[in-house]
C-alpha positions in Angstrom: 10.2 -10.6 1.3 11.5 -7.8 -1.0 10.8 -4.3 -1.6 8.0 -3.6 -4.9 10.1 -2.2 -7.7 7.0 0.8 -8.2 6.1 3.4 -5.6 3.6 5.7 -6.3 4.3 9.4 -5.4 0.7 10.2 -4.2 -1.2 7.4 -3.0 -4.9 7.7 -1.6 -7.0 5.3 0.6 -10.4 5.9 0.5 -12.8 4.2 3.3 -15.5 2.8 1.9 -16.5 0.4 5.0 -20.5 -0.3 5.9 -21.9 -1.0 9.3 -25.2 -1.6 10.1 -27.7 1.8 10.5 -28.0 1.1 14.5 -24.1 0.6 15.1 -22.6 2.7 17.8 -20.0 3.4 15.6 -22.5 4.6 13.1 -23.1 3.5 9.4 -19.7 4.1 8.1 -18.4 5.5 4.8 -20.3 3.3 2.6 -21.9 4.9 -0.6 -19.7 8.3 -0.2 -16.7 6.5 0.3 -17.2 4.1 -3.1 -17.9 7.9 -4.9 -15.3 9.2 -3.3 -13.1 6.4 -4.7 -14.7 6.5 -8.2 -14.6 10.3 -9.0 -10.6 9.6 -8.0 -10.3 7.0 -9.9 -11.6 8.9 -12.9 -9.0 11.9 -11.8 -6.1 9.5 -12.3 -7.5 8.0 -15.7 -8.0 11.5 -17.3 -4.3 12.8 -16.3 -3.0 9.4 -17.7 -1.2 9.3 -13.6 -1.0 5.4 -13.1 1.8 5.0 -11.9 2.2 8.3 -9.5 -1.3 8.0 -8.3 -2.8 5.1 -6.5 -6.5 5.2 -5.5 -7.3 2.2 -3.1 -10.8 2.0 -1.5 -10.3 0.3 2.3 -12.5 -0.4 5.3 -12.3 1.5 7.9 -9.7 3.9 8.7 -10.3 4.5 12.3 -12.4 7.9 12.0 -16.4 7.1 11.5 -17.8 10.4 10.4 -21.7 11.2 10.8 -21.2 12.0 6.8 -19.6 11.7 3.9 -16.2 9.2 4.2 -12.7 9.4 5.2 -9.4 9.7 3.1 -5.8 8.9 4.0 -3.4 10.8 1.8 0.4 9.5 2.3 3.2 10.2 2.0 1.6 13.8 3.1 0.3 11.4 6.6 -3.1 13.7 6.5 -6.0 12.1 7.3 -9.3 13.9 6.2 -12.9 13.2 7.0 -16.6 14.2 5.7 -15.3 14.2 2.7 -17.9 14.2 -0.1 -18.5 13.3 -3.6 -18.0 16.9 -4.3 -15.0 17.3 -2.2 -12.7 14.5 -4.5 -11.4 16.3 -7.2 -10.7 19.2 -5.1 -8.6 16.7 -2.3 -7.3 14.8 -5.3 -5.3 18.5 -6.1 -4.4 19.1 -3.2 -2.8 15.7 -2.6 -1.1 16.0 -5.6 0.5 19.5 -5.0 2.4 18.2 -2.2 3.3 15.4 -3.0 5.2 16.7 -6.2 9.0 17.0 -5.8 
């Protein structure tokens, strides 16, 4: 084992996890979570960030939300949920911010 020799400064997991309709746990991130993870994805083509910004779509993240999907940002350690198409860019910013030296 040895460490990676890139680190991104920002990096972004994005549950995308499905579950069948009648689990207790309820349907899971599914479609908002792979739009989620493509509007993101997008972000960090059009600012050219490929090496500071890594977008990785997961399964579940431990916190099933009714809607939308849920993001982990680290190194911020903030875990945000309902998070909607519309939401991404907006998070993606946010992210970013604080995650800047």
């Amino acid at each position: 084992m040895r460490p990676a020799p890139l680190a991104p400064s920002l990096h972004l997991f994005v549950c995308a996890n499905r579950r069948p309709e009648d689990s207790p746990l309820g349907a899971g991130c599914g479609d908002a979570g792979d739009q989620v993870f493509d509007a993101m994805k997008q972000e960090v083509a059009k600012r050219g960030a490929y090496r500071s910004v890594w977008v990785t779509r997961t399964l579940c993240l431990g916190v099933c939300p009714k809607k939308g999907c849920t993001v982990a940002t680290y190194p911020r350690q903030r875990i945000v949920s309902e998070v909607e198409p519309a939401d991404a860019i907006a998070l993606f910013e946010s992210a970013l911010a604080v995650a800047r030296p």
